[in-house]
C-alpha positions, 0 to 999 in steps of 0.5 A, a space after each residue: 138551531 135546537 135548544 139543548 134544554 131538558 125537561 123536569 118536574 115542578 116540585 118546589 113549592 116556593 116555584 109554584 108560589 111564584 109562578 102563581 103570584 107573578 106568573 102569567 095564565 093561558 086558558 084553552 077548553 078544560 086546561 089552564 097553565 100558568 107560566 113564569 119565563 126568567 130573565 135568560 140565562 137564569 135556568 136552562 130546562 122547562 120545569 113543568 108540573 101537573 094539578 087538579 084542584 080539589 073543587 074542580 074534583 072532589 075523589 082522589 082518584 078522578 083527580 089522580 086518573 085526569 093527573 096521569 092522563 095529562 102527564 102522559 100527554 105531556 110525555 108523548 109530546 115531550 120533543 113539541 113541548 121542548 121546542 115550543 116552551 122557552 126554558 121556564 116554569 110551567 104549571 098545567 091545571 085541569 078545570 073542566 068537569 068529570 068525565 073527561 076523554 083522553 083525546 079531549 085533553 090531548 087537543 085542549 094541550 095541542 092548542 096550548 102548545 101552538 099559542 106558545 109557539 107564536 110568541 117565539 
């Protein structure tokens, strides 16, 4: 049976706030996500957002370049990220150092991915 789920942006701070406070965290190389799964049936698509805090990057544009990779990663992967996550909250932060490769994050969200998968 396939999940008629959507994916969508995480933009409301008062969503972040919570996923943050209650949510619970999954680490692998240079990515962290922070997760909040509700109660069934409260929402029905995976609300994902992407984040580089300024300590780990201190320019603008190392942070905006790791931000556009990451998103990219996660619409190539977009079908995998539709069947592994249950519909939630989801916020992927990046804390390696800079310099970082595409291919690198790419595998560190291919992990995070499976980990999600097993808990189903």
């Amino acid at each position: 049976m396939t999940k008629n789920i959507g994916l969508e942006k995480l933009k409301s701070k008062i969503q972040i706030d919570l996923v943050f406070r209650k949510g619970y965290v999954v680490r692998y190389g240079a990515l962290i996500i922070h997760f909040l799964i509700p109660p069934k049936h409260e929402i029905e698509c995976v609300y994902i957002g992407v984040g580089v805090p300024k300590k780990t990057m201190l320019m603008a544009h190392q942070r905006n370049q790791i931000k556009r990779q990451i998103k990219t990663i996660i619409r190539q992967q977009k079908e995998n990220l539709l069947l592994s996550l249950s519909p939630g909250f989801y916020m992927v932060l990046y804390k390696g150092k800079v310099g970082v490769s595409y291919e690198s994050l790419s595998q560190d969200f291919q992990v995070l991915l499976k980990h999600f998968s097993k808990c189903d």
